[in-house]
C-alpha positions in Angstrom: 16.6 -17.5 18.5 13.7 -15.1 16.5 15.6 -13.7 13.3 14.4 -10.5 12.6 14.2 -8.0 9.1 15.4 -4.7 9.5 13.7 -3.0 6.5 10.0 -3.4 5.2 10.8 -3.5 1.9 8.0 -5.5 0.2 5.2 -8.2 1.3 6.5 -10.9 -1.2 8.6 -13.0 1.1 7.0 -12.0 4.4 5.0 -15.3 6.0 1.4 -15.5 7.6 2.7 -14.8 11.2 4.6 -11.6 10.8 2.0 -10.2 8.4 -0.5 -10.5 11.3 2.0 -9.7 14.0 1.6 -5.9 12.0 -1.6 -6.4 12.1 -2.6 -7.0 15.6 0.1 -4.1 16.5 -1.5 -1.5 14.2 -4.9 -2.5 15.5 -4.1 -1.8 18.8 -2.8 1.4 17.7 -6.8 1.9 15.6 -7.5 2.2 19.5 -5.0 4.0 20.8 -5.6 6.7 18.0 -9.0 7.2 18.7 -9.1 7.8 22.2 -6.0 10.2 21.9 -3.8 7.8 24.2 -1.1 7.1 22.0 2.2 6.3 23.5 4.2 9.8 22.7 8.0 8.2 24.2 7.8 5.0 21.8 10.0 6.7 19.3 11.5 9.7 21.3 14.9 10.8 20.5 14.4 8.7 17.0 14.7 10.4 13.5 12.4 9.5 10.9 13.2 10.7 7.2 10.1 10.7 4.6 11.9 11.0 1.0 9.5 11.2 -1.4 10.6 11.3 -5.3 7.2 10.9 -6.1 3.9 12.9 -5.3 2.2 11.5 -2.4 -0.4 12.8 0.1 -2.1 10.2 1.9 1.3 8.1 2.1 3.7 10.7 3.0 1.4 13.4 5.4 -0.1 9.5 7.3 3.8 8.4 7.7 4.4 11.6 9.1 1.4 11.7 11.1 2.6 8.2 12.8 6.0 9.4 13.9 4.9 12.4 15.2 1.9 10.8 17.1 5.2 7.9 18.6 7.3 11.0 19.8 9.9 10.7 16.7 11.7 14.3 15.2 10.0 14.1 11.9 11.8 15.4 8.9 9.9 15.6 5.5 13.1 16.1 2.9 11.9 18.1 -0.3 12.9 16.5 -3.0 12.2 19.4 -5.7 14.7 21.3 -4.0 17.0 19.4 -2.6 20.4 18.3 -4.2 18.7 15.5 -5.5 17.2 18.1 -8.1 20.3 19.2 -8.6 21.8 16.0 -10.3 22.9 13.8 -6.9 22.6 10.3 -7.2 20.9 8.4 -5.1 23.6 6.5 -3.9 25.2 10.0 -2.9 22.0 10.4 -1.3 22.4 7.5 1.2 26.2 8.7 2.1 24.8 12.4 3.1 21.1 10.6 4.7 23.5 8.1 6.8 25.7 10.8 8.1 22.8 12.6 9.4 22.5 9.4 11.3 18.8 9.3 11.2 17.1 6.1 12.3 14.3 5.0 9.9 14.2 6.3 6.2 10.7 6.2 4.7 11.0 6.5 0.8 8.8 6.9 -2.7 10.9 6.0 -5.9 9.8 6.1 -9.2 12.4 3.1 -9.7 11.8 -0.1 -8.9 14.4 -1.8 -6.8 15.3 2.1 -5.2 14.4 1.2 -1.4 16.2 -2.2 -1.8 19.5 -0.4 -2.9 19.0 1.9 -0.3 18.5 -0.2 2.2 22.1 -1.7 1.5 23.4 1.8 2.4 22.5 3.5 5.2 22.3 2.6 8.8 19.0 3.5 9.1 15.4 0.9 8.7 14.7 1.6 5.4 10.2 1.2 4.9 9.2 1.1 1.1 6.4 3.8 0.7 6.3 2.2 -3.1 8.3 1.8 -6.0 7.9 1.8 -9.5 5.9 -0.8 -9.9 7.1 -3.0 -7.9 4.9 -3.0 -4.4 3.5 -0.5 -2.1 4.1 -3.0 1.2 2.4 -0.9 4.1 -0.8 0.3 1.7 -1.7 -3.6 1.4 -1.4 -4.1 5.1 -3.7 -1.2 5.3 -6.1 -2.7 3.1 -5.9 -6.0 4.6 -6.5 -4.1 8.2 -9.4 -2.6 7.0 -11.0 -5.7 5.6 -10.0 -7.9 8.6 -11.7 -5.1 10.8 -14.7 -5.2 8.8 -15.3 -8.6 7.7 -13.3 -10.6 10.9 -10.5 -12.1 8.8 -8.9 -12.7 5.5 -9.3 -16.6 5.1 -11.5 -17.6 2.6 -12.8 -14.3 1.4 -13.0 -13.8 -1.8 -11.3 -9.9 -3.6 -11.9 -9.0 -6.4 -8.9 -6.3 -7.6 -10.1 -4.4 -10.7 -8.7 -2.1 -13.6 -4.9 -1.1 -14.2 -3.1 -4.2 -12.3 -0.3 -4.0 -14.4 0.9 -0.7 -13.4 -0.4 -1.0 -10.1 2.4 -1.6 -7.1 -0.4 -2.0 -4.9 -2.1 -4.6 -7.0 0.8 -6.1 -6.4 1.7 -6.0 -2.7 -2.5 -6.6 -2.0 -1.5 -10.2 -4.4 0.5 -11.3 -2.1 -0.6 -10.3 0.9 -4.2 -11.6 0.8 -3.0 -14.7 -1.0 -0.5 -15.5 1.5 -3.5 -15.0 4.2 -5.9 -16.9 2.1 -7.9 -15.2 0.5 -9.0 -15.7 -3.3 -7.5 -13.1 -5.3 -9.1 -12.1 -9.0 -7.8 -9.3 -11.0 -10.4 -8.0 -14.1 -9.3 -5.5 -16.3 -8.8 -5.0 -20.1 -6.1 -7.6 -21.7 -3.8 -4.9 -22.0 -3.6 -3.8 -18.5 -3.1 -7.4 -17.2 0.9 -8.0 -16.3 1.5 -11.7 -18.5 2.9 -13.0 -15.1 -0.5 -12.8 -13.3 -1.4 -16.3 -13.7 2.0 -18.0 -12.7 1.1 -15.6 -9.2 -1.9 -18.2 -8.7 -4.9 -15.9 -9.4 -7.4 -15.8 -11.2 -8.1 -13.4 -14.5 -10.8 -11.9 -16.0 -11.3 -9.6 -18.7 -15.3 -9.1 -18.0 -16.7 -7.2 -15.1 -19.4 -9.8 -14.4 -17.9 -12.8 -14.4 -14.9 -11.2 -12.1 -17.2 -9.4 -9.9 -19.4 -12.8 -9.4 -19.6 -13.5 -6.0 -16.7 -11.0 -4.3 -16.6 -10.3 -0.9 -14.3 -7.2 -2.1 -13.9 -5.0 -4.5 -11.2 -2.5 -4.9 -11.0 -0.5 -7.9 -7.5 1.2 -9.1 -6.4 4.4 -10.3 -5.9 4.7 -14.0 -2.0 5.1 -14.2 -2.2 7.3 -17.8 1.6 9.1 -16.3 3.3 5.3 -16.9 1.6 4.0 -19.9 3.6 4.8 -23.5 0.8 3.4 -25.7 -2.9 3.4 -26.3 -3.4 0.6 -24.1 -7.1 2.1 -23.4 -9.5 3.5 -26.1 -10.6 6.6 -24.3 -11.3 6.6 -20.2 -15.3 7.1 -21.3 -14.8 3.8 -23.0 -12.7 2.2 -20.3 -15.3 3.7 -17.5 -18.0 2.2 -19.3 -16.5 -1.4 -19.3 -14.1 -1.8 -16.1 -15.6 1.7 -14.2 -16.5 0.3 -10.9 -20.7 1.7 -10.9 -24.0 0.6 -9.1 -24.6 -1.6 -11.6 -21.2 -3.6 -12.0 -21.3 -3.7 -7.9 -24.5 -5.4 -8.0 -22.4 -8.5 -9.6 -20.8 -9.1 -6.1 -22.1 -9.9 -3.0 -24.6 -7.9 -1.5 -23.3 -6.4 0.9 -19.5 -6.4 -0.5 -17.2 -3.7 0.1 -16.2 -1.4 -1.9 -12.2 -0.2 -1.9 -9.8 2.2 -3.7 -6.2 3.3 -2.5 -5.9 6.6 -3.8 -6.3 9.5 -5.5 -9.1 8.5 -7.0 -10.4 9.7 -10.7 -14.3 10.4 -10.3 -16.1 9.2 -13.2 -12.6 6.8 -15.2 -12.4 3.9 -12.8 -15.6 4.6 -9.6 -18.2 6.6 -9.9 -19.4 8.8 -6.8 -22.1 6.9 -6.3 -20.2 3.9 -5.6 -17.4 5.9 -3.7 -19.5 7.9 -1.5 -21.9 5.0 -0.5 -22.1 5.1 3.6 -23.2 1.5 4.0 -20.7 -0.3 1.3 -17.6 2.1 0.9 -15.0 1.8 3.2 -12.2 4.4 1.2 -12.2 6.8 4.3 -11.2 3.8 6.9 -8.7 3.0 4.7 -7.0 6.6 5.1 -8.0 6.1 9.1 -6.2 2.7 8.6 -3.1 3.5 7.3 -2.1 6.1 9.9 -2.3 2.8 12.8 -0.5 0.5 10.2 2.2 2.9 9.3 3.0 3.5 13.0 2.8 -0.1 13.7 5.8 -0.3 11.6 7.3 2.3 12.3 7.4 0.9 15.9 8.5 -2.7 15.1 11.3 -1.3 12.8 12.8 1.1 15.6 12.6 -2.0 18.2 13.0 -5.7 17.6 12.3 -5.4 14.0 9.9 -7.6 12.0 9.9 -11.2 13.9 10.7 -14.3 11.9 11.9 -12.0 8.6 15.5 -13.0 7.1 18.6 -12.0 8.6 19.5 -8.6 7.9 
């Protein structure tokens, strides 16, 4: 009998086969979306949640998109003025959120752990729209869609992840998720923006743009995180630009025609410059927005049915 996971909660732990069972689903959705023939009565009479503790636009206004587009009552709670603001916990959060009886609970922390201990709860399929920095689960398998889509798989390919891994939940989730599809995963960044577990997660580290950049099939470049750093742990962001800034002439160090990646927002000018960004040929930022809409309701879908095939017992 297929065991199933009830939550998406991160991409550590998840095997080979349900990562691409995600992704075939959300590429049929790619489809779907574009020709406007999305199944509206996949999620009728369903509630879906968004509870965001953090500032989000592509991540909450795509998971909203997604259960609108499957025929789900979409309720975006806000935070700022809810009792949540007002000193609840988030534990007395859950109580009132699993009395509304709602069926799937998308949520932003700025704790890492938060979606896990929610997910022990409520009633409802709990998805983990990031946390802390721990992982950022449905943003990888919108990365990996987009490279799979552009490049015909994941095995073997070689991503280069660049600038401020160890703040970066994404980094963290994309580590795992391309590794466990196998790919080759390098981070580059400054030695003080490099987690000290990187290594033990089988990369590969660099601290110089060349050598990391040196025959990639992808680069993705990440957001500066200057909110969650308490020390000078970068000179100035004209210095870090001009050694780990993602431009033309770093690029040139991969492969020609590699593709260029950033999860969002980006900073112009600290970590990618607009040349890089805006380049039609190489840049494939906007198809990851387009992406994450067909991954987020492929979840959304597989977490209101069957659940995630093959994932531990709930």
């Amino acid at each position: 009998m297929a065991i199933h996971s009830r939550h998406l909660l991160a991409i550590e732990g998840l095997h080979p086969p349900q990562i691409a069972a995600m992704l075939d689903l959300a590429e049929s959705y790619v489809l779907l979306s574009r020709t406007g023939t999305t199944p509206r009565d996949r999620l009728r009479g369903r509630t879906l949640i968004n509870l965001f503790f953090e500032d989000s636009t592509r991540t909450r206004t795509s998971f909203e998109l997604a259960g609108k587009r499957l025929g789900a009552d979409v309720i975006n709670m806000p935070v700022a003025t809810s009792s949540v603001n007002k000193g609840e916990t988030l534990l007395d959060t859950a109580s009132t959120l699993n009395a509304m009886n709602c069926d799937l609970l998308v949520i932003r922390h700025a704790s890492s752990g938060a979606p896990a201990l929610l997910a022990r709860k409520v009633d409802a399929a709990v998805i983990n729209a990031g946390d802390g920095t721990h992982e950022h689960p449905t943003q990888a398998l919108l990365d990996a869609l987009t490279i799979r889509r552009r490049l015909g798989g994941l095995q073997g390919l070689v991503v280069a992840i660049c600038g401020d891994i160890l703040h970066s939940r994404v980094a963290r989730s994309n580590i795992h998720l391309l590794s466990a599809m196998g790919s080759r995963v390098r981070v580059v960044g400054p030695p003080t923006l490099i987690p000290p577990e990187a290594e033990r997660l089988g990369i590969e580290v660099f601290h110089d743009m060349k050598a990391g950049l040196a025959g990639a099939d992808v680069v993705m470049a990440l957001r500066l995180q200057q909110e969650r750093m308490t020390g000078g742990l970068v000179p100035s962001t004209r210095e870090y630009f001009r050694f780990f800034g993602l431009d033309a002439e770093k690029l040139a160090y991969a492969k020609p025609q590699a593709l260029v990646m950033h999860p969002g927002p980006m900073n112009r000018g600290v970590e990618i410059a607009s040349r890089v960004a805006d380049d039609p040929d190489r840049s494939v930022i906007r198809e990851q927005v387009e992406m994450g809409v067909a991954v987020r309701m492929a979840v959304l879908d597989m977490l209101a049915h069957a659940g995630i095939p093959g994932g531990p017992r709930p």
